[in-house]
N, C-alpha and C positions, 0 to 999 in steps of 0.2 A: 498454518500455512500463510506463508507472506509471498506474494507475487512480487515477479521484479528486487530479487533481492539485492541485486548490485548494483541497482539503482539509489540515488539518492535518499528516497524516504527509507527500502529495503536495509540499505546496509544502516543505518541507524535501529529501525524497526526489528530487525535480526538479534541484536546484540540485547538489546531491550529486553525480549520476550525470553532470551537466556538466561542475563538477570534476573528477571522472574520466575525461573525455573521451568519454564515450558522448554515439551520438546518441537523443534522447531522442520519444516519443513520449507523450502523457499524452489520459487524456479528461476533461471538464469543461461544465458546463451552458455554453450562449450567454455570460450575462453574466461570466463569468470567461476566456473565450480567448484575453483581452490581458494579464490577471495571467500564466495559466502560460506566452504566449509571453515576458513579460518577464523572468519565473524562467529560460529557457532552453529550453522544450520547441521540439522545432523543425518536430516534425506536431500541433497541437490538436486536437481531435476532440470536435464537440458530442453528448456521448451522446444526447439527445434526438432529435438531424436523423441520423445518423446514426451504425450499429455498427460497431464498432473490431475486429471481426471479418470484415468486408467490407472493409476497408481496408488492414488489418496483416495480414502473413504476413511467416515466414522470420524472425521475431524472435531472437536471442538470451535474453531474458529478460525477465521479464515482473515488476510487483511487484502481487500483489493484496491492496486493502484492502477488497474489499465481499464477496468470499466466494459463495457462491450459484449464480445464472446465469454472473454475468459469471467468477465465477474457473473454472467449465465452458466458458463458450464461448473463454476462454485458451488452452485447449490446441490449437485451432485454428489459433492464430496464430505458436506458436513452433516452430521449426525443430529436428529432429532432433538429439541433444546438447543442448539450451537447458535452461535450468529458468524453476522457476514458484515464487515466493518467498508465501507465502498471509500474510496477520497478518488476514484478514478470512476467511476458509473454518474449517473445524474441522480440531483437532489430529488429524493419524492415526496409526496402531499405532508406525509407528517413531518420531515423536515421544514416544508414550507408555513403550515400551520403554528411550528416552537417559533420560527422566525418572526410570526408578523407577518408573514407576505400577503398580499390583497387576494380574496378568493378566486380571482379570475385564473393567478399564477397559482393557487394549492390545486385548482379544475386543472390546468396544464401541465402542472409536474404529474399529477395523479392518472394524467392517459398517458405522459410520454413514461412514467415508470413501470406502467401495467404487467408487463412482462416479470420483471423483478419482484412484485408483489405478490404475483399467483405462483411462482417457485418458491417464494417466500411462507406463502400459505401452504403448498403441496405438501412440502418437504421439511413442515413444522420448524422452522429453521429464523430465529429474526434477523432482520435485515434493518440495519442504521446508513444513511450517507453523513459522512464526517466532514464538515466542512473547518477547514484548521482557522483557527482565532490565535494571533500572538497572546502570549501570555506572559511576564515577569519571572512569574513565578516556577512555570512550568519549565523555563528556557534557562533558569538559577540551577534549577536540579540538574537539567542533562547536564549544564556544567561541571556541575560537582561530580557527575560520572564519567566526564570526560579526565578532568582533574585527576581523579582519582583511578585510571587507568580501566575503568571498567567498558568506558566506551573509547571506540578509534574511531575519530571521524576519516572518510575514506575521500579524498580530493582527488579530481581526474586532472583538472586545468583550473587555474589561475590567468585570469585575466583582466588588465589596466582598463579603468573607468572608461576612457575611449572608445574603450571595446566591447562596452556592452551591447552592443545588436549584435555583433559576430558570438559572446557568449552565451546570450538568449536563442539564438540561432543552433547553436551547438547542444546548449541544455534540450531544447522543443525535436530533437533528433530524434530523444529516446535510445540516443547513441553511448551514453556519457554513462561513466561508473561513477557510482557516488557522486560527490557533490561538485558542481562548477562555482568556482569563487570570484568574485568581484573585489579586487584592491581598488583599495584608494588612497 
């Protein structure tokens, strides 16, 4: 399950998981259901007409980018053993502890993420937050899959360096399909 699939991270993350052979489930407003069916997803799921909690069970795995409700109402859906991949919920204690962060911040991620933890224990289910790190190496490969026709990257808007507040602006919408581009 990939949330937000015609989203930025989504419509990459879709294509991915196809590549790897999973069967993919994604959700996505009405007007995008034929983008991430074309990405590969192979159950769409209008979050508005319908919750992907009522639908999805027994998941393997899940990838959350909205954090919140939706990555709480996730752990309803994955199956005993599964995990729940967060880059949209908040960093918790174990995250902060791989980091380094000062005990005071592993004490406060560790109460603000309580909730996530104890579904995480309920429903035998692990729970990671993903914080993205640039990588060389890792940003080599998608291109050889881009290269190579395996992945499309999905562009909503292009917009002139000047314009970056109005781009930032339009990216932080939650509006934008796929990726918003900065020329220069």
């Amino acid at each position: 399950m990939i949330h937000a699939g015609s989203g930025g991270v989504g419509t990459f993350a879709i294509q991915l998981a196809k590549h790897l052979g999973a069967w993919v489930a994604t959700t996505s407003g009405a007007r995008n259901l034929d983008l991430v069916r074309s990405l590969g997803a192979d159950q769409a799921i209008d979050y508005r007409a319908q919750e992907f909690d009522t639908v999805l069970s027994d998941l393997d795995f899940v990838l959350d980018t909205q954090g919140g409700e939706t990555l709480l109402r996730s752990f309803s859906t994955v199956k005993r053993g599964g995990c729940i991949v967060s880059i949209g919920g908040l960093p918790d204690a174990k995250f902060a502890r791989a980091w380094g962060l000062n005990p005071f911040l592993v004490l406060a991620l560790r109460f603000m993420s309580r909730k996530e933890t104890r579904l995480s224990r309920r429903a035998g289910v692990r729970y990671e937050y993903l914080f993205m790190r640039a990588s060389g190496d890792q940003l080599a490969r998608i291109a050889e899959l881009i290269d190579g026709g395996i992945i499309r990257p999905v562009i909503d808007k292009t917009y002139p360096l000047d314009q970056i507040g109005a781009a930032l602006a339009y990216s932080e919408s939650g509006r934008a399909t796929g990726k918003v581009v900065i020329s220069i």
